[in-house]
LOZA-41030 format. One line per field, with one value per residue (C-alpha): residue number from 1; residue in one letter; x, y, z. Coordinates in steps of 0.02 Angstrom, whole numbers. Layout:
LOZA-41030
k [NUM / ...]
r [A / ...]
xx [X / ...]
yy [Y / ...]
zz [Z / ...]
//
This chain:
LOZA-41030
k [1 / 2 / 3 / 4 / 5 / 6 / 7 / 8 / 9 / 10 / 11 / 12 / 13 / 14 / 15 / 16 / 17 / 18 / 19 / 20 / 21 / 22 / 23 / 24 / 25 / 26 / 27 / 28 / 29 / 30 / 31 / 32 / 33 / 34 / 35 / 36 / 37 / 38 / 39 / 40 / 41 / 42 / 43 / 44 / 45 / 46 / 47 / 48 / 49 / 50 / 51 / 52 / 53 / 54 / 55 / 56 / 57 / 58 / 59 / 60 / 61 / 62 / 63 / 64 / 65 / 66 / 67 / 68 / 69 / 70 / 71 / 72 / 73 / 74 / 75 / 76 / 77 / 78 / 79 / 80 / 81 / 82 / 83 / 84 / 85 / 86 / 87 / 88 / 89 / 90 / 91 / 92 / 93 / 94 / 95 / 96 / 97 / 98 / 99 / 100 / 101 / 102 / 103 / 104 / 105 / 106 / 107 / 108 / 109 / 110 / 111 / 112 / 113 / 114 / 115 / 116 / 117 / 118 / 119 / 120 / 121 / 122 / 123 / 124 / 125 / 126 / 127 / 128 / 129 / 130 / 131 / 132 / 133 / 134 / 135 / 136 / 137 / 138 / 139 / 140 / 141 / 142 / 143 / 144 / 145 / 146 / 147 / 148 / 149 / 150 / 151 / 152 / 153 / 154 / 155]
r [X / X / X / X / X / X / X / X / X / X / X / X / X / X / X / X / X / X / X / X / X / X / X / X / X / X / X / X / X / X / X / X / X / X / X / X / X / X / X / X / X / X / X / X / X / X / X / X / X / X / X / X / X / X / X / X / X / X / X / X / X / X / X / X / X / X / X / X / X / X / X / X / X / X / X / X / X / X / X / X / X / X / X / X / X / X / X / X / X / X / X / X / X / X / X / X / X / X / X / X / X / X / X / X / X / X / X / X / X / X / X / X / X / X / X / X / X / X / X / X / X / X / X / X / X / X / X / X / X / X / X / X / X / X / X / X / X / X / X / X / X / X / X / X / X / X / X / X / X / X / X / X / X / X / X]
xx [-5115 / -5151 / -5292 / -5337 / -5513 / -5625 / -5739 / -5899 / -5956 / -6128 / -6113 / -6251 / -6362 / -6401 / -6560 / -6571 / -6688 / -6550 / -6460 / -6276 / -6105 / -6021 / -5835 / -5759 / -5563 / -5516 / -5343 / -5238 / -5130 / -5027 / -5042 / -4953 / -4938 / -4883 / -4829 / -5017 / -5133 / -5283 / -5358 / -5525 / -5663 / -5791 / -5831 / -6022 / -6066 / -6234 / -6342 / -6368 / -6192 / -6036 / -5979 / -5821 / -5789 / -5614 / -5531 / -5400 / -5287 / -5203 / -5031 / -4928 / -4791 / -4922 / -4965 / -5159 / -5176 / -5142 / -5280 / -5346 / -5453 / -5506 / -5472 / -5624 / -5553 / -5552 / -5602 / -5600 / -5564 / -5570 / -5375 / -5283 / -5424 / -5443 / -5615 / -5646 / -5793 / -5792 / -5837 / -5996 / -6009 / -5903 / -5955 / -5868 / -5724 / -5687 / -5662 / -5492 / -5445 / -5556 / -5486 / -5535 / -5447 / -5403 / -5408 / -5272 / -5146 / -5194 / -5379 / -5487 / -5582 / -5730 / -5751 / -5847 / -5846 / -5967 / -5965 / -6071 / -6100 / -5968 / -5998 / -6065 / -5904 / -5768 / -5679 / -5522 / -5523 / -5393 / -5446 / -5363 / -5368 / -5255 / -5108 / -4932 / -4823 / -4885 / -4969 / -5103 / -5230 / -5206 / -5243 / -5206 / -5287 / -5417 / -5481 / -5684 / -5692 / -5758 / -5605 / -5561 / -5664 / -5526 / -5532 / -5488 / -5437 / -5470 / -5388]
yy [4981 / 4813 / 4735 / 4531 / 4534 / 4676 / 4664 / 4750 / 4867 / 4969 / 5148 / 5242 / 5328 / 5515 / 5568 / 5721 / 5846 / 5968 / 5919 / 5852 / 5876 / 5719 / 5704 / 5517 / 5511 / 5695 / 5750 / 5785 / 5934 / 5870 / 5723 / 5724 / 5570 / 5481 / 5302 / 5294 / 5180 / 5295 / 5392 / 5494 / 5391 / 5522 / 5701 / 5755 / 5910 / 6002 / 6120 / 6032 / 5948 / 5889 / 5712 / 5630 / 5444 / 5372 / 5198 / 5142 / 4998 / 4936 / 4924 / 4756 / 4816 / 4762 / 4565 / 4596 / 4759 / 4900 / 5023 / 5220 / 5360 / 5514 / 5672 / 5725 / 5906 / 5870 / 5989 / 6068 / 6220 / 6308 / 6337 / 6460 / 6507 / 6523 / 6471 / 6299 / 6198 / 6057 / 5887 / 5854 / 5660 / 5504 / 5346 / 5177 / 5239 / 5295 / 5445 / 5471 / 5410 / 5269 / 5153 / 5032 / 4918 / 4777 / 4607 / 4569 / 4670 / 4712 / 4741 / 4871 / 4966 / 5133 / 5277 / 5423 / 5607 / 5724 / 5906 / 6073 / 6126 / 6234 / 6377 / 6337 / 6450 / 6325 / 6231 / 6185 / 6123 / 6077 / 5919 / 5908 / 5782 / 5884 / 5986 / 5988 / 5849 / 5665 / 5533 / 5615 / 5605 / 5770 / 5824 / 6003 / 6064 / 5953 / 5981 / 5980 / 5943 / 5812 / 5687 / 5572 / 5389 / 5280 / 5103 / 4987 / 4811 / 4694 / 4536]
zz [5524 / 5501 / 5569 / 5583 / 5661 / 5674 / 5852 / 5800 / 5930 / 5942 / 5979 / 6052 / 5931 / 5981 / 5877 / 5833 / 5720 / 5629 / 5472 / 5497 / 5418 / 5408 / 5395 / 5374 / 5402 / 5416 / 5388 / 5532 / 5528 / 5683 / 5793 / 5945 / 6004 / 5825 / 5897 / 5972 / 5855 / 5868 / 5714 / 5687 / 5595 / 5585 / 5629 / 5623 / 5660 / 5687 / 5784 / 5937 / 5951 / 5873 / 5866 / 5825 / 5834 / 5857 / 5798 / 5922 / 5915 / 6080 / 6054 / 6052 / 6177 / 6306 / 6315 / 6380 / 6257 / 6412 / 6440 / 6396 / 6478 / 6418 / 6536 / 6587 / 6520 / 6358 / 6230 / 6055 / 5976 / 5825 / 5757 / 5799 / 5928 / 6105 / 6116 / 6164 / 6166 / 6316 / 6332 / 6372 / 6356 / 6301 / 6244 / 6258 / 6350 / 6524 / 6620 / 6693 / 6817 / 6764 / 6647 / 6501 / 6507 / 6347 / 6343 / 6215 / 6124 / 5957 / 5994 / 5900 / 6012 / 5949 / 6050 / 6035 / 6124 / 6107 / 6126 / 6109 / 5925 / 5826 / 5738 / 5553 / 5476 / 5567 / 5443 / 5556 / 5715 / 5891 / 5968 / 6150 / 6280 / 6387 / 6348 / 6425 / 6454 / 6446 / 6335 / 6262 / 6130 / 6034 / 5855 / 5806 / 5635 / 5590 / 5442 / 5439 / 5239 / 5123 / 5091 / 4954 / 5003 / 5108 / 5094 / 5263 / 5214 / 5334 / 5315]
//
């Protein structure tokens, strides 16, 4: 992904009291929708909630950048697990059918969803906007480990 011009963008601070996992660019077992430019930044994880903040880059087919939503449905899972954990709050993007909409193609926008805490022994995780047919933003196992430091050049 190549990126010209990074817009810096504050995203709400949650305080909390418990001690937090933090997972920068987790690998992705599967994610569906490949041709999208959207990746994981972080995953943090603790008693009260778990966090994960997302990097998207609108794509160039559209001249003004397009738009995304989140379904307000969305929810993760441990793999291979029917349990799932629902949204309980985004931040910096809107709720379907609500749109954000971009100003130019190419832009960087941060987005973060937060959901109820995971059990401490969950080392893989589903993350689901919605499944079934459609344009979504799915990852399926997700690892929740320590990964090797990745460097972002921004030209």
């Amino acid at each position: 992904m190549k990126i010209e011009k990074v817009e810096i963008i504050e995203i709400e601070d949650i305080k909390v009291e418990a001690p937090s996992k933090v997972f920068f660019n987790p690998s992705i077992g599967i994610k569906v929708e490949r041709d999208t430019l959207l990746d994981i930044y972080k995953i943090e994880l603790n008693t009260d909630f778990t966090r994960i903040d997302f990097i998207y880059q609108a794509p160039d087919k559209y001249i003004n950048g397009g738009w995304i939503e989140m379904d307000p449905n969305s929810f993760i899972r441990p793999a291979s697990s029917s349990t799932i954990y629902k949204m309980v709050k985004a931040i910096n993007i809107s709720i379907a059918p609500i749109k954000t909409y971009f100003k130019k193609s190419g832009q960087i926008h941060v987005f973060t969803l937060i959901f109820p805490p995971l059990p401490s022994d969950v080392t893989v995780i589903d993350i689901i906007e919605k499944e079934g047919l459609g344009t979504y933003f799915n990852f399926y196992n997700v690892q929740l480990e320590k990964n090797a430091t990745t460097i972002i050049h921004v030209n």
